[in-house]
C-alpha positions in Angstrom: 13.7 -19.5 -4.9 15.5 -22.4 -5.7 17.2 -24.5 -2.7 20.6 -25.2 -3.1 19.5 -29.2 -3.4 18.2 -27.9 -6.7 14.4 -28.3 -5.6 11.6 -25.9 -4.8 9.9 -26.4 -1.1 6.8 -24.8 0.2 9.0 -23.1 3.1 11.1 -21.6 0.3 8.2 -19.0 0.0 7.4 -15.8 2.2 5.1 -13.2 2.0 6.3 -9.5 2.7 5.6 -9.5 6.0 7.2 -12.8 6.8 10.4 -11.1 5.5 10.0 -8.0 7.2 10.1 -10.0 10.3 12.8 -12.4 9.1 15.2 -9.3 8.8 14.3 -7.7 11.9 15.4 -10.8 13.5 18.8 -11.2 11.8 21.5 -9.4 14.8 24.2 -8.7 11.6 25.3 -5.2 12.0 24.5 -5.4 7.8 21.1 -5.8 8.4 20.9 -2.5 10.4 20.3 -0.4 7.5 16.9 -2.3 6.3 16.0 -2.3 10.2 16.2 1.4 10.2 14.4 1.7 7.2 11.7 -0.9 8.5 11.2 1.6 11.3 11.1 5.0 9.0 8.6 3.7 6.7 6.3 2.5 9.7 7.0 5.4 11.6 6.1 7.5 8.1 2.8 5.2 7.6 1.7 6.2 11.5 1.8 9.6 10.7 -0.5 9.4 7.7 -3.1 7.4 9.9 -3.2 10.5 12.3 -2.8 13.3 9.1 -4.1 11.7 5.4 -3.2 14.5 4.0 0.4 13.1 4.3 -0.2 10.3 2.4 -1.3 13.0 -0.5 1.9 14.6 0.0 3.5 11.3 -0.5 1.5 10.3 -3.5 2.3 13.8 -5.3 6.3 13.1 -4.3 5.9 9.4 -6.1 3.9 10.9 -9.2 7.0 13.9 -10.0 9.4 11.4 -9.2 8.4 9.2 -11.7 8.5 11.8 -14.0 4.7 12.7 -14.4 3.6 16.4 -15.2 1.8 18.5 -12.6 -1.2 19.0 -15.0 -1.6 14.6 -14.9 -1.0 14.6 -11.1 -3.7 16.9 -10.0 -6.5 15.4 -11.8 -5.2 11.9 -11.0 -5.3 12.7 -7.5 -8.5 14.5 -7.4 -10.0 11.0 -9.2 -8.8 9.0 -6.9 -10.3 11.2 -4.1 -13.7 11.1 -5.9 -13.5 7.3 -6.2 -12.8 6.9 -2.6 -15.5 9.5 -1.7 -18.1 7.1 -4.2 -17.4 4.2 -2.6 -17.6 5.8 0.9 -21.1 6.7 0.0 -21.8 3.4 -1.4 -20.8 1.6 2.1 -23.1 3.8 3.9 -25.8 2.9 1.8 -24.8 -0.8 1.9 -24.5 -1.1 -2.1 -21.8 -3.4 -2.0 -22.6 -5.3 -5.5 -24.2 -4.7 -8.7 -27.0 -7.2 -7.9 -28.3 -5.4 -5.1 -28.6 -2.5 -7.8 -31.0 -5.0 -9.6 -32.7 -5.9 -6.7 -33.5 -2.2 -6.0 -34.9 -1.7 -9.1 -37.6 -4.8 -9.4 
């Protein structure tokens, strides 16, 4: 974002959380809207750490949304479940890179 002295400065730049925080801080009744939202979507993200299947539910809302059949969504979310499932199994077993593959081979 460009100062209005024309220049770019280091401070000029936030990450998303710094500007979650920076709104939550602002007491302008016009900021009240993005509060509430701030507290909805944390409130929603809470709930899917204590029922995952939420987050599913979520993911399935985004997909139709955006306009994607029912016949893309359910495989797409059944890969990602495998994929998380594989790599699950792969932390138990402490496979974290391809060269430990190698090793167990030799």
């Amino acid at each position: 974002m460009q100062s209005s002295d024309g220049k770019y400065y280091k401070t000029d730049v936030a990450d998303t959380e710094q500007l979650f925080r920076l709104i939550q801080s602002i007491p302008s009744p016009k900021a009240e809207p993005f509060k509430l939202w701030l507290a909805q979507v944390a409130n929603e993200r809470l709930d899917e750490m204590q029922d995952p299947e939420l987050s599913i539910d979520r993911a399935l809302e985004q997909y139709l949304k955006l306009g994607y059949s029912e016949s893309w969504i359910n495989p797409r979310l059944k890969s990602i479940e495998i994929r998380k499932e594989l790599t699950d199994e792969w932390k138990n077993h402490e496979l974290k890179r391809v060269s430990n593959l190698r090793r167990l081979r030799t």
